[in-house]
VEXDREN-2710 file (C-alpha; in Angstrom, 1 decimal):
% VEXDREN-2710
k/r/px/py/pz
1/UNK/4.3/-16.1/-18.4
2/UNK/3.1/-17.1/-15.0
3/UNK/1.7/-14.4/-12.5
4/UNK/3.4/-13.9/-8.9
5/UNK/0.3/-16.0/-7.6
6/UNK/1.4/-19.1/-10.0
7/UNK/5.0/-18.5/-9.0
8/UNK/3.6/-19.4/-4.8
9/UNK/3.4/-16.3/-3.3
10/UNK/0.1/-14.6/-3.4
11/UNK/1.1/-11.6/-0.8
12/UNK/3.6/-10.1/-3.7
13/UNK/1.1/-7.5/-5.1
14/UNK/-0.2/-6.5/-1.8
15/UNK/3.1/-6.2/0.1
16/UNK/4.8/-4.2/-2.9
17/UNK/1.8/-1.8/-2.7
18/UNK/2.2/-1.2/0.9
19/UNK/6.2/-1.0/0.4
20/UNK/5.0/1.7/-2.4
21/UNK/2.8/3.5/-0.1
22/UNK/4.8/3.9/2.9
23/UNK/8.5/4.8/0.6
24/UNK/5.8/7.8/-0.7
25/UNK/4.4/8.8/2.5
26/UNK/7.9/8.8/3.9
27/UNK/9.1/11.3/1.3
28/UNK/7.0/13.7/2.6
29/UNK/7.8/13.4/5.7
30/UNK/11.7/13.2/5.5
31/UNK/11.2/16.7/3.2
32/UNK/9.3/18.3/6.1
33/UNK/11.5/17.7/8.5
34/UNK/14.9/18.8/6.5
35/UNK/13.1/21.7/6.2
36/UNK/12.8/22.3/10.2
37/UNK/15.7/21.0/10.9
38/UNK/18.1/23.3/9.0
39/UNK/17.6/26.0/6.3
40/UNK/18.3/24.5/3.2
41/UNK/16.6/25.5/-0.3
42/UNK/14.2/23.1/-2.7
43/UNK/17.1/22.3/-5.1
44/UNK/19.1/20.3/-2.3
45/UNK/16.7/18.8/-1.2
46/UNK/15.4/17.5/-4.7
47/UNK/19.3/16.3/-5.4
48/UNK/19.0/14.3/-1.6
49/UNK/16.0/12.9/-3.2
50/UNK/17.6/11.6/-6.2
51/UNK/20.7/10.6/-4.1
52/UNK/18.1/8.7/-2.2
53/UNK/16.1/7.2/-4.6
54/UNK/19.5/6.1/-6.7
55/UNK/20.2/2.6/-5.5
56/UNK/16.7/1.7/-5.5
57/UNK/16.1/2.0/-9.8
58/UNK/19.6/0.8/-10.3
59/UNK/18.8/-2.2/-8.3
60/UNK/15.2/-2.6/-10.6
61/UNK/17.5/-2.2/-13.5
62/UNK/19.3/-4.8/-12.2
63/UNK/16.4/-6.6/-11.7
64/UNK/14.7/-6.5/-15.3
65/UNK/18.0/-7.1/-16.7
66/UNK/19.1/-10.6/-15.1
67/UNK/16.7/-12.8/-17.3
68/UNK/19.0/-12.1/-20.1
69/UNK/15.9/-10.9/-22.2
70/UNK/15.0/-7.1/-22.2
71/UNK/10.8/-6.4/-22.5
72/UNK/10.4/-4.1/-25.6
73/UNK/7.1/-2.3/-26.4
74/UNK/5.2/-5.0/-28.1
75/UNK/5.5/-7.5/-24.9
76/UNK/2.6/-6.1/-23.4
77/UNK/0.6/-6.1/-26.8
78/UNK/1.3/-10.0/-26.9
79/UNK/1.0/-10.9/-23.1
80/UNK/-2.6/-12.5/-23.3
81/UNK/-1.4/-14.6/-26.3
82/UNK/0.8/-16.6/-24.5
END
């Protein structure tokens, strides 16, 4: 298997952290101001945040699927073997 630096694009790791840091920070910030904005209780709030966060793991699932072959627990045991 080659790495995301093999593959000729070295700023993969770094950009998905930052795209990982700011959707987290954003969370935060989104749930403090629903809560100023309008009274509304935890549990709505926690369903918006699924709602949210919906299309972005179907579209990983999507993602992981589209090589035809699905990663089961022993392809990380055998990674450095390759």
């Amino acid at each position: 298997m080659r790495s995301a630096t093999a593959l000729g694009n070295p700023l993969a790791g770094p950009l998905c952290a930052v795209v990982g840091v700011l959707g987290f920070s954003f969370k935060a910030i989104l749930i403090k101001l629903a809560y100023a904005w309008a009274p509304i209780d935890a549990v709505t709030l926690l369903a918006l945040r699924m709602l949210y966060s919906a299309p972005v793991f179907a579209l990983m699932a999507w993602w992981a699927t589209r090589s035809g072959r699905a990663r089961g627990a022993n392809a990380w045991q055998s990674r450095g073997e390759e």
